[in-house]
Backbone as a printed PyTorch tensor [residue, N CA C, xyz], in Angstrom:
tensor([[[ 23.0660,   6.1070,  14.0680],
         [ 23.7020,   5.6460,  12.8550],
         [ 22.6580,   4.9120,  12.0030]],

        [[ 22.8010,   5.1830,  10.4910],
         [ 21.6860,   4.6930,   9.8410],
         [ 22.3380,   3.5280,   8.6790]],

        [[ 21.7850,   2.5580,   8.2440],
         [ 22.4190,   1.7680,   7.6870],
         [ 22.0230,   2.7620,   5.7380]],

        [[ 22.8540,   2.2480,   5.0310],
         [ 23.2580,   2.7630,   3.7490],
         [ 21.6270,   2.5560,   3.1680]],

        [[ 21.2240,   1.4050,   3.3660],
         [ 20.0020,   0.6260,   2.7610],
         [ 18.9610,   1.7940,   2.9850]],

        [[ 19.1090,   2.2470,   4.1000],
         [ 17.9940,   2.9870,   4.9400],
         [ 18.1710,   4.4930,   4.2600]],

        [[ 19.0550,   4.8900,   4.4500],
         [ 18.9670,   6.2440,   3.6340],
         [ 18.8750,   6.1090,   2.2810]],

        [[ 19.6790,   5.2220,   1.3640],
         [ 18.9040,   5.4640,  -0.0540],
         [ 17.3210,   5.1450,  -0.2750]],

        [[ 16.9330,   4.2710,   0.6210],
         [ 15.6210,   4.0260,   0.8850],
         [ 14.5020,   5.3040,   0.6380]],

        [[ 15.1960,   5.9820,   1.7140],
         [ 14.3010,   7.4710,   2.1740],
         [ 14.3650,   8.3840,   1.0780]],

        [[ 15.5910,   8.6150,   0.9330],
         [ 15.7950,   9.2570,  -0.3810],
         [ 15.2740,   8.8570,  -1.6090]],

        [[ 14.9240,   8.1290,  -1.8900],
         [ 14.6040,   7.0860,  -3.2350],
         [ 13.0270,   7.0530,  -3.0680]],

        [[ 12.4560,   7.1900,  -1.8570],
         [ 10.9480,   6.8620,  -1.4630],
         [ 10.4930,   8.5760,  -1.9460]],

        [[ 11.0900,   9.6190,  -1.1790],
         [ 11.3870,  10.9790,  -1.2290],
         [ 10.9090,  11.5230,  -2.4170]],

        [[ 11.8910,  11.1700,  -3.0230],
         [ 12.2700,  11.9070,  -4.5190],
         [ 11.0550,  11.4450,  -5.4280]],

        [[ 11.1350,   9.7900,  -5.1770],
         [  9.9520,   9.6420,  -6.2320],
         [  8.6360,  10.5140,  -5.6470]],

        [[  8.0250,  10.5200,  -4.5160],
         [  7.2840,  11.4850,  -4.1530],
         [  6.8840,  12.6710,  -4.9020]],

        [[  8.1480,  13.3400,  -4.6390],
         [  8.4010,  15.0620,  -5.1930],
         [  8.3190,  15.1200,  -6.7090]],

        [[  8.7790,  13.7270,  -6.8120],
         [  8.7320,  14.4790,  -8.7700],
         [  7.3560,  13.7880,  -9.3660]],

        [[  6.8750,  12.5350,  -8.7830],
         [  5.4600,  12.6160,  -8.8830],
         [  3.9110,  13.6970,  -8.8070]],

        [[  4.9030,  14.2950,  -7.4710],
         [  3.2280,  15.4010,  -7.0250],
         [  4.1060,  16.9910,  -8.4730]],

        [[  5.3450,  16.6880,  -8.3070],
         [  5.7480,  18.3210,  -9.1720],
         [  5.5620,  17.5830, -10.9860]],

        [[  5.9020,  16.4300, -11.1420],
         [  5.8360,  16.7910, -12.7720],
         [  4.9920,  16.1290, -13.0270]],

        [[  4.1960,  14.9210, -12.1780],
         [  2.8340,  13.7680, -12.7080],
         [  1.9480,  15.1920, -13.2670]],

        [[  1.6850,  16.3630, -12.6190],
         [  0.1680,  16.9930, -13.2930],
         [ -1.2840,  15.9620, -12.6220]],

        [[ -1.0110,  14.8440, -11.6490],
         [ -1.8560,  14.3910, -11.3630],
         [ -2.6100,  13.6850, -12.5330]],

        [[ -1.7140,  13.4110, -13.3860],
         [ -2.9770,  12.4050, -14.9730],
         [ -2.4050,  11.0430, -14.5000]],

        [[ -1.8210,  10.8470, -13.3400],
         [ -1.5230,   9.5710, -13.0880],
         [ -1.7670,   9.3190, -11.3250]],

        [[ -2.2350,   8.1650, -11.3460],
         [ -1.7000,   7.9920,  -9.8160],
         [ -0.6020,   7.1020,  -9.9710]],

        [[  0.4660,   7.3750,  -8.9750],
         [  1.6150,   6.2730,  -8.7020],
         [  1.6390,   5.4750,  -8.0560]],

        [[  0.5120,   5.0540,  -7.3540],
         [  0.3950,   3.6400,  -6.4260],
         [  0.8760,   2.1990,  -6.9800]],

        [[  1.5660,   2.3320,  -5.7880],
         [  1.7010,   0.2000,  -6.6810],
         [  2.9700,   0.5470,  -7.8370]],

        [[  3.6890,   1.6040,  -8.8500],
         [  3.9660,   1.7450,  -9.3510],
         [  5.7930,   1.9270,  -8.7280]],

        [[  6.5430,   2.0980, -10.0290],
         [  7.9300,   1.7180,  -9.3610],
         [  8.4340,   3.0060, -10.1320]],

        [[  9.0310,   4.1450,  -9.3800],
         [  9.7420,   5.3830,  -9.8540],
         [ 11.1420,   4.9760, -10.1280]],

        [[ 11.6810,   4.3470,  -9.1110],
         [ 13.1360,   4.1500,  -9.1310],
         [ 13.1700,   2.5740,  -9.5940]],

        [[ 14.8380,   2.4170,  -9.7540],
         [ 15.2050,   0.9440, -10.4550],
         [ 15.3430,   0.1490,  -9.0850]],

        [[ 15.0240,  -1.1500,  -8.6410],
         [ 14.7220,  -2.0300,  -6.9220],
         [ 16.2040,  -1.6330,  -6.4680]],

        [[ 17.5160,  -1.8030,  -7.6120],
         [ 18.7770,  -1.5120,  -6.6590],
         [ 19.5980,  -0.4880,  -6.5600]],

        [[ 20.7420,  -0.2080,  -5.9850],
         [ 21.3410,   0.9090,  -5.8970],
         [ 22.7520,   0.2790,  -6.0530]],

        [[ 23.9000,   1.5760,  -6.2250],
         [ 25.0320,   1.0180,  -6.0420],
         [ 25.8450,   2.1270,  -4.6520]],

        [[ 26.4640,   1.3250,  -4.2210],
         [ 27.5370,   1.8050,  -3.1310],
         [ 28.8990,   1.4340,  -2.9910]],

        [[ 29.5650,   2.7050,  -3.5600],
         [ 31.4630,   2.1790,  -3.5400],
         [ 31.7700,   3.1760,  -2.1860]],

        [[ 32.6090,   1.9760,  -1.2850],
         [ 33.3140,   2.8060,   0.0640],
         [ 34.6240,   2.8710,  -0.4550]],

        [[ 35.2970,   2.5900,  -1.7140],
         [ 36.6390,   2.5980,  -1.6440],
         [ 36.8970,   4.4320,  -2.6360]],

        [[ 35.8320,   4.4300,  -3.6200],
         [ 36.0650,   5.7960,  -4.2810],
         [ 35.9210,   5.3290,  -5.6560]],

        [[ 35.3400,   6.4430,  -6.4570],
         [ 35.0060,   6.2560,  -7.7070],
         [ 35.8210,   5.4670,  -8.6380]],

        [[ 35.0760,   4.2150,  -9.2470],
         [ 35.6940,   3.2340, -10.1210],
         [ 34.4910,   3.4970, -11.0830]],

        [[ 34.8440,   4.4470, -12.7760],
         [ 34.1160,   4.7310, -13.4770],
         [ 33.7960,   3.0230, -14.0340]],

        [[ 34.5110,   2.2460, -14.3890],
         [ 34.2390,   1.0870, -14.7920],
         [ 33.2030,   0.1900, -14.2090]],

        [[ 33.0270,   0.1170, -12.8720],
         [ 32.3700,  -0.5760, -11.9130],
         [ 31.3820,   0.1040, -12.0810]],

        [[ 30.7800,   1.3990, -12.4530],
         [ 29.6650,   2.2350, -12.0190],
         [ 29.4140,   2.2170, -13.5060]],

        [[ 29.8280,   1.8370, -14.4340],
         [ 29.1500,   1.7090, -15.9420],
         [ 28.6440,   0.1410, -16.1480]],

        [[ 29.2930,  -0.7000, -15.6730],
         [ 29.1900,  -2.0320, -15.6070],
         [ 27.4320,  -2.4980, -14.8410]],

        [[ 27.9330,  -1.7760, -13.3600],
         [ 26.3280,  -1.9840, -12.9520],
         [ 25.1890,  -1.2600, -13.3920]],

        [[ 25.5930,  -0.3970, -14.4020],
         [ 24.3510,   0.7200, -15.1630],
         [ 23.6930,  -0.3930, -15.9700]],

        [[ 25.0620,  -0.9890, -16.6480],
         [ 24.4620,  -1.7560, -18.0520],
         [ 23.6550,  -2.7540, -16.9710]],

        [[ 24.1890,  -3.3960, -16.2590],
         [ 23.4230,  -4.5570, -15.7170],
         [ 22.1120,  -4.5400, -15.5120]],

        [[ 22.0170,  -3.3900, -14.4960],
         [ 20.6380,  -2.7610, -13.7280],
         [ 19.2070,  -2.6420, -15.1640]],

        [[ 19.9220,  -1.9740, -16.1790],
         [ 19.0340,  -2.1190, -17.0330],
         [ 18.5600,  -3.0670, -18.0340]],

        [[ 19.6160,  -4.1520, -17.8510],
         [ 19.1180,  -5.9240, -18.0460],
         [ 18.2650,  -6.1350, -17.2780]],

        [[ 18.3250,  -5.9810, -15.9870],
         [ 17.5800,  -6.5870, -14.6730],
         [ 16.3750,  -6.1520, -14.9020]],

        [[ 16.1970,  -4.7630, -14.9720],
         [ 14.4570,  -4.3230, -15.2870],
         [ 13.8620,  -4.5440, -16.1420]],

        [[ 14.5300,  -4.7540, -17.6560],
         [ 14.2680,  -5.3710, -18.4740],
         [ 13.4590,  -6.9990, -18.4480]],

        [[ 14.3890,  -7.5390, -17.6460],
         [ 13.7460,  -8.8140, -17.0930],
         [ 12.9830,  -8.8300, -16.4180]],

        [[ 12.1820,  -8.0220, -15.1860],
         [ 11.5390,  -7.8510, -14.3970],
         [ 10.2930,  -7.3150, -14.9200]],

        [[ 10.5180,  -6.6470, -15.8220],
         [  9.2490,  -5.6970, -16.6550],
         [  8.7620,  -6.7750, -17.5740]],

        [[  8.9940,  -7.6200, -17.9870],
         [  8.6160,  -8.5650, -19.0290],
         [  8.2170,  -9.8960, -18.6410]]])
């Protein structure tokens, strides 16, 4: 059994990978660099469009703040 953290982890580590080596063209290295946003969201009860627009807007306050 894998905890939630752990698979979006992999997946999230993954992906940025794949779309680095398929669309970078290599004019960049991605070291040290951040593909994905630090958090994720997880609903166990079932899609609440409100809750999942709410933490969109947030998430992109947060990087906002983090980037600056």
């Amino acid at each position: 059994m894998y905890a939630v953290s752990e698979v979006v982890g992999f997946i999230k580590g993954k992906s940025a990978i794949h779309l680095a080596r398929t669309y970078g063209e290599h004019k960049q290295n991605f070291t040290g660099q951040h593909f994905w946003a630090r958090g994720y969201f997880v609903s166990t009860v079932g899609r609440d469009e409100t809750a999942i627009r709410e933490y969109i807007r947030n998430q992109e306050v947060e990087d906002k703040r983090l980037t600056n």
